[in-house]
C-alpha positions in Angstrom: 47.1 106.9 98.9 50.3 105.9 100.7 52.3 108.6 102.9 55.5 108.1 101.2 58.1 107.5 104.0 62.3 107.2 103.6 63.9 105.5 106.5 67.4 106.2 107.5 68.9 103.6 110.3 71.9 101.8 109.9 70.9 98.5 112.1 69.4 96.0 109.8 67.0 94.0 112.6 65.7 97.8 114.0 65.4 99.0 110.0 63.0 96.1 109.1 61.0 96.1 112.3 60.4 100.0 111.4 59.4 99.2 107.9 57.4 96.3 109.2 55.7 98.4 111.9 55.3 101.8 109.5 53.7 99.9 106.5 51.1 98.0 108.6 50.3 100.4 111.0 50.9 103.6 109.9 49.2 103.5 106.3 52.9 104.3 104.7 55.0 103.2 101.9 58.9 103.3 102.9 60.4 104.1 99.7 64.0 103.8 100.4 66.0 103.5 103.1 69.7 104.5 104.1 72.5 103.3 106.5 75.1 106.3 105.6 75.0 109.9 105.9 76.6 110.2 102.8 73.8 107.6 101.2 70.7 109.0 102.8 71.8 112.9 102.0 72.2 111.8 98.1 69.1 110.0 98.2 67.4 113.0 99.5 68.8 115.4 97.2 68.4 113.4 94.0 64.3 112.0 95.4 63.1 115.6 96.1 59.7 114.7 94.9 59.2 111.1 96.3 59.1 111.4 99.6 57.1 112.4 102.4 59.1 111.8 105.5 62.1 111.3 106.6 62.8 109.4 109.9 66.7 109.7 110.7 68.4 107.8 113.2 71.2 110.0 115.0 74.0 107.3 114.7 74.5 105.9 111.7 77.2 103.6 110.2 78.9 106.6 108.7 78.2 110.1 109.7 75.2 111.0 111.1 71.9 111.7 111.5 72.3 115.3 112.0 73.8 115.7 108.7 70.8 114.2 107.0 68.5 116.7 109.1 70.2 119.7 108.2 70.6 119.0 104.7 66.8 118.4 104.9 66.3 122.4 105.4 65.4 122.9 101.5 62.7 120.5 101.6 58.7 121.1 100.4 56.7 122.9 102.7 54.5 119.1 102.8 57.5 117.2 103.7 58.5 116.5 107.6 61.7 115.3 108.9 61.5 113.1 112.0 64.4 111.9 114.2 63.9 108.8 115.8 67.2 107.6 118.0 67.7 105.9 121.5 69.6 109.1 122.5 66.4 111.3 123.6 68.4 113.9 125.8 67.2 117.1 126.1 70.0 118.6 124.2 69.8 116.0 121.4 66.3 117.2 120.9 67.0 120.7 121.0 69.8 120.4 118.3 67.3 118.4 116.3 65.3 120.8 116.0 67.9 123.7 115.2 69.2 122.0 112.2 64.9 121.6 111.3 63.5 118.6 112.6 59.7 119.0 112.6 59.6 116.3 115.5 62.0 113.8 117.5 61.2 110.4 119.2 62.4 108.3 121.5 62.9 105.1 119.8 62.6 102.4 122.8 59.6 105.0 124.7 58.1 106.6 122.4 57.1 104.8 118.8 53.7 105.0 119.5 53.7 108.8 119.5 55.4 108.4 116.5 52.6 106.2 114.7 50.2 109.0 116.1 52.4 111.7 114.2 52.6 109.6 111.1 49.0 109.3 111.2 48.8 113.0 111.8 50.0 114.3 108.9 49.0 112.0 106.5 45.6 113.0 107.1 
């Protein structure tokens, strides 16, 4: 069965490498995906069941991914948040995982750690 995967990342040519590179590699299904804070948040809200993870990019065409993390807190105890952003400071890492990220990635460094996570907690 499919890990069930909801991809939020507003640039169109990064968004459909990920979905590419998630469903071939990573044994998921992305579900739905999300440009917006606003979008991805309703989504979310409105898909409690269908999902299994979220991967949120920090800068978004409106709002941002922080706002989709932290409305995220609710979630099934199954279900893993992932921020995945260009912006892998220290600080952006820590505030990820204040607002309840279960894990952050660098998105030009670290995508294979990512696949390893995915793989991780679909088992």
């Amino acid at each position: 069965m499919h890990f069930k995967t909801y991809l939020v990342e507003d640039n169109a040519v990064i968004r459909d490498n990920l979905v590419g590179f998630l469903e071939d590699v990573a044994d998921t299904t992305v579900v739905a995906h999300a440009s917006t804070e606003k979008e991805a948040v309703k989504w979310l809200h409105s898909h409690g069941e269908e999902w299994d993870m979220a991967i949120v990019d920090l800068f978004l065409q409106e709002g941002n991914g922080f706002g989709v993390v932290d409305a995220c807190r609710n979630r099934r105890a199954h279900q893993k948040v992932v921020v995945l952003s260009n912006y892998a400071t220290a600080d952006m890492r820590e505030r990820s995982r204040q607002l309840g990220a279960d894990a952050f990635f660098d998105k030009s460094a670290e995508i294979d750690q990512l696949l390893a996570y995915c793989e991780d907690t679909h088992r």
